[in-house]
NUBA-222852 format. One record per residue (C-alpha): residue number from 1; chain; x, y, z. Coordinates in pm, 1 decimal, always signed. Layout:
REM residues N
REC     k   c         px         py         pz
REC   NUM   A          X          Y          Z
...
This chain:
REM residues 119
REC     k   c         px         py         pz
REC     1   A    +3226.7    -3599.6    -4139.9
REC     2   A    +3260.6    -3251.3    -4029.1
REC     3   A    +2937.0    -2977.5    -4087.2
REC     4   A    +3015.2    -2649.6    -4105.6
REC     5   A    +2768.5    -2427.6    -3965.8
REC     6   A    +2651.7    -2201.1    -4200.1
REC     7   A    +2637.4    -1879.4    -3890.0
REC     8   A    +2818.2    -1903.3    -3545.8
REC     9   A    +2593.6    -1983.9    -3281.3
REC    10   A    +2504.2    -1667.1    -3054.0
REC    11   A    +2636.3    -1863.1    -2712.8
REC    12   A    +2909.6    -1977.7    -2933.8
REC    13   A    +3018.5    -1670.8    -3031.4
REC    14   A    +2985.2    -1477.6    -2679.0
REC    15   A    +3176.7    -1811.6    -2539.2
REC    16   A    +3483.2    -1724.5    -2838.6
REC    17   A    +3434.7    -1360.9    -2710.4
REC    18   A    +3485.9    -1453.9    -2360.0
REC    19   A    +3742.9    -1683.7    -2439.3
REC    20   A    +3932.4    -1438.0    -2666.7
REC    21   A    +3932.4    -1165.0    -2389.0
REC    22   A    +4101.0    -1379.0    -2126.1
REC    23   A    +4331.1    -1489.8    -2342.9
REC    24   A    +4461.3    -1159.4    -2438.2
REC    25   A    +4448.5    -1083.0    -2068.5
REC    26   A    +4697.1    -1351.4    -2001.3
REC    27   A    +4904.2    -1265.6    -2333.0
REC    28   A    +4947.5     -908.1    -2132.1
REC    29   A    +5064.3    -1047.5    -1800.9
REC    30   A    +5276.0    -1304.6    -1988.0
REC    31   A    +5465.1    -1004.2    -2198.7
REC    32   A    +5483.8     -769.8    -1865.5
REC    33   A    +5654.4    -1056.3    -1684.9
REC    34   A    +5866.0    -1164.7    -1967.6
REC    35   A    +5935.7     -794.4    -2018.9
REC    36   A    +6063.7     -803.4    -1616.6
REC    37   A    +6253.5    -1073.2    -1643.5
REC    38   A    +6618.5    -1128.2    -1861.0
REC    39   A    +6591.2    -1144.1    -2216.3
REC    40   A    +6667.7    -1492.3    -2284.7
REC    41   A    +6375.6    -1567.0    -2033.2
REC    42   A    +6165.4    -1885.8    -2142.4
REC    43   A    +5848.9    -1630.4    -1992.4
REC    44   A    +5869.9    -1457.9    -2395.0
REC    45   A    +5895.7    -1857.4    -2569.0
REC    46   A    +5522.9    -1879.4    -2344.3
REC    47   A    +5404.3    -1530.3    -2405.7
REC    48   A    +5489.4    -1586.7    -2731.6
REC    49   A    +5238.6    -1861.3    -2729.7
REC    50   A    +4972.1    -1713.0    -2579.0
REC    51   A    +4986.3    -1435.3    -2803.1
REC    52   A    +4905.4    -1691.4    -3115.4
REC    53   A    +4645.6    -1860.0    -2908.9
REC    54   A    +4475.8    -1524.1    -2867.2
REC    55   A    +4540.3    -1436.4    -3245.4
REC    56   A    +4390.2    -1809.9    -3309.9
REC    57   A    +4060.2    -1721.4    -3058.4
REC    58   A    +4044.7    -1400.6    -3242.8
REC    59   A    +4037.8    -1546.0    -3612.8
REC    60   A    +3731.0    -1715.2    -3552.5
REC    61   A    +3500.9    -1429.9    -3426.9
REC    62   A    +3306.5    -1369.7    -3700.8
REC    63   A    +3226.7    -1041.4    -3584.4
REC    64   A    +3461.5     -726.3    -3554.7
REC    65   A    +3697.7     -823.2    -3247.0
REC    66   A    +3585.5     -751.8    -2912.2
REC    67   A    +3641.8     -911.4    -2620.8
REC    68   A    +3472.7    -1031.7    -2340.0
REC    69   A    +3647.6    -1031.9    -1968.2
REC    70   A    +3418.7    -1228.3    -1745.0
REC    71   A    +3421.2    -1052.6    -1374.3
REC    72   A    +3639.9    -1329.7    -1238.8
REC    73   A    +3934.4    -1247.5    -1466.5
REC    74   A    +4265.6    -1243.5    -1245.8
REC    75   A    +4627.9    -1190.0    -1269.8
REC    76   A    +4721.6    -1516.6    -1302.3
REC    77   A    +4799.3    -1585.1    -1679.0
REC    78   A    +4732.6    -2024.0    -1554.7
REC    79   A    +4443.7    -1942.1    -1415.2
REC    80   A    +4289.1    -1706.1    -1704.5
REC    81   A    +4398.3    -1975.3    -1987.8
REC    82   A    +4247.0    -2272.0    -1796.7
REC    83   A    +3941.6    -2053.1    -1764.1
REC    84   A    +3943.0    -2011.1    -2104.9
REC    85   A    +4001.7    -2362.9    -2186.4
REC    86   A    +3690.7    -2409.5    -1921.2
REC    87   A    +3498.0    -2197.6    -2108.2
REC    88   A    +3493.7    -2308.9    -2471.4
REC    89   A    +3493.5    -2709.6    -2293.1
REC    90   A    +3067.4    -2530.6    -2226.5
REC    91   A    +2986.1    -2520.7    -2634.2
REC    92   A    +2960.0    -2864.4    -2821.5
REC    93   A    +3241.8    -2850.6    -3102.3
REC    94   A    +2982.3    -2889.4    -3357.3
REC    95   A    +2829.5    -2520.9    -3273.3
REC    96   A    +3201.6    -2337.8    -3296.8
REC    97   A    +3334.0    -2195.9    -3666.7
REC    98   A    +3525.0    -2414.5    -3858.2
REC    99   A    +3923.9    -2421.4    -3705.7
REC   100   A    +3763.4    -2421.2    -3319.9
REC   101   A    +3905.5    -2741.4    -3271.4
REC   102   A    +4236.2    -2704.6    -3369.7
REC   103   A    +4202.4    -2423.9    -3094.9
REC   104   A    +4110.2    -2634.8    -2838.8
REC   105   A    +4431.6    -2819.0    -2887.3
REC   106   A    +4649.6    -2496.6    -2879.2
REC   107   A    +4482.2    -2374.8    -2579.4
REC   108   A    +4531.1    -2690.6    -2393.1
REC   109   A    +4866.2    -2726.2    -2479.5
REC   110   A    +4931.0    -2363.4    -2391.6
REC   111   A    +4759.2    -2458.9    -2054.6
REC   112   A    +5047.1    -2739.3    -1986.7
REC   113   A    +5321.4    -2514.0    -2082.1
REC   114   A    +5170.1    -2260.7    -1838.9
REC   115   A    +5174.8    -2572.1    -1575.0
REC   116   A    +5512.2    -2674.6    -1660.6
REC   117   A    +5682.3    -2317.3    -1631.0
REC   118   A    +5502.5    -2267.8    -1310.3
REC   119   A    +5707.9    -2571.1    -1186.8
């Protein structure tokens, strides 16, 4: 049986924050280098879909969206989604809005797409 918390959790929500920010950090360098590279370039299918991860993270702040870039933010798009995946793995399900899980499973498999295109 699945609660539903009745307010976002304060850690929760500066976790989604966080998490939100570094995704649409990622979704930037993801465009740029898709943007660089031929048209037909698989970079867009990925930027693509880190752009609807971010639009995902986003849905579930419960406040009006802004984002949170922790100070070890790259330029790596890998390395800022599997911090972000890192990041939400620190809040128990339980304390994230309704719909965080089927985040976590977006993010992750945007992590092994990002793992797969890096070769």
């Amino acid at each position: 049986m699945m609660t539903q918390p009745t307010t976002v959790n304060p850690d929760a929500a500066r976790v989604l924050r966080s998490v939100a920010g570094l995704l649409r950090e990622a979704t930037h360098l993801l465009h740029e280098r898709a943007d660089a590279e031929r048209a037909t370039s698989p970079t867009r299918l990925v930027a693509l879909g880190a752009l609807l991860t971010f639009a995902q993270a986003s849905a579930l702040l419960t406040t009006p969206p802004f984002y949170d870039v922790p100070d070890r933010a790259g330029s790596d798009p890998l390395l800022l989604t599997e911090d972000a995946e890192q990041l939400l793995r620190t809040v128990p399900i339980e304390r994230l809005p309704v719909g965080a899980s089927s985040l976590v499973i977006t993010l992750c498999d945007l992590v092994r797409e990002l793992r797969a295109a890096r070769g």
